[in-house]
C-alpha positions as CSV (number, residue, x, y, z in Angstrom):
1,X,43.9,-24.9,49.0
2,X,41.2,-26.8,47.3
3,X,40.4,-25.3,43.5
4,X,36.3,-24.4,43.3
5,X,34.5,-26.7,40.8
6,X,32.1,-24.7,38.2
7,X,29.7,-26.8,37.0
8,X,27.4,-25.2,33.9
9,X,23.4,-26.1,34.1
10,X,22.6,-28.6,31.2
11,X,22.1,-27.4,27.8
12,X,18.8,-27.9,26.0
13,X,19.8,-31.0,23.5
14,X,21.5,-32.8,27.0
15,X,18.9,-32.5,29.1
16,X,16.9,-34.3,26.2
17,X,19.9,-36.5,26.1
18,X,19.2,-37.4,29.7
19,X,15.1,-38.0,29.4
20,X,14.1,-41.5,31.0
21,X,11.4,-41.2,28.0
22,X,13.4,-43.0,24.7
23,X,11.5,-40.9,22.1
24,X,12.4,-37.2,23.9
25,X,16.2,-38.8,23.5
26,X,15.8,-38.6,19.4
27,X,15.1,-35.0,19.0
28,X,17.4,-32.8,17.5
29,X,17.8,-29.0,19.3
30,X,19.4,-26.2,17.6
31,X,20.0,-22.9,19.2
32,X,21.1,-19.5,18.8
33,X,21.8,-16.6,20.8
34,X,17.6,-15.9,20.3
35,X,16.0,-19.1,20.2
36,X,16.3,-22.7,20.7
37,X,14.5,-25.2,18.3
38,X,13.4,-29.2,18.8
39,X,12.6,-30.8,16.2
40,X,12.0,-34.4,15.4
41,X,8.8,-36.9,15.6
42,X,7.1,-38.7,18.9
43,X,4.3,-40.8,19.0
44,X,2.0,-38.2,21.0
45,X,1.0,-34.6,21.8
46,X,1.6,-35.8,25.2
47,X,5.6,-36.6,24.2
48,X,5.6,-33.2,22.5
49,X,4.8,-31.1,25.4
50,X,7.0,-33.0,27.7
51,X,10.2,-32.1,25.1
52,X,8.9,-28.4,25.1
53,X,8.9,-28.4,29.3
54,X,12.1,-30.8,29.8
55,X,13.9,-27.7,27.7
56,X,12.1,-24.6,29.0
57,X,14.2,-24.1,32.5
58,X,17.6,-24.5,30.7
59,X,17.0,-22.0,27.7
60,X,17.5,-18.7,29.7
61,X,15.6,-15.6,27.5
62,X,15.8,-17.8,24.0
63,X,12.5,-18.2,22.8
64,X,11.4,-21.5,22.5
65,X,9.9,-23.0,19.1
66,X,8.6,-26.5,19.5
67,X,8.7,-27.9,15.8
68,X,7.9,-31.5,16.9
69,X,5.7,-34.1,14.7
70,X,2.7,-36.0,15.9
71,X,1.9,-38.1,12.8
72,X,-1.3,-39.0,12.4
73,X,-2.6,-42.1,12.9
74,X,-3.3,-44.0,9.4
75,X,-6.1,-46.4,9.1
């Protein structure tokens, strides 16, 4: 008899991990029981939303607070 295999969906700070986008890998994620938290700095608004969305199908009924930097550009 062959033993199942269980496999656990991805938690928030791997599936950033994973990203094919270089400055999503560099975030830092802390979660709780009630919330998960990325924090960290990417070059965009653009990059920012795409952390928030890579994370939001993997976080269950944690709210999700996006604390990510876009500095501004200096001229």
């Amino acid at each position: 008899m062959s033993a199942a295999v269980l496999t656990l969906p991805p938690t928030p700070d791997e599936v950033l991990a994973a990203s094919p986008m270089p400055h999503l890998r560099r975030l830092q994620v802390s979660i709780t029981d009630y919330e998960v938290v990325i924090t960290g700095s990417v070059p965009s608004y653009y990059l920012k939303q795409m952390a928030q969305e890579a994370v939001r199908n993997v976080i269950g009924r944690r709210r999700l607070v996006n604390r990510v930097v876009v500095p501004s550009a200096v001229a």
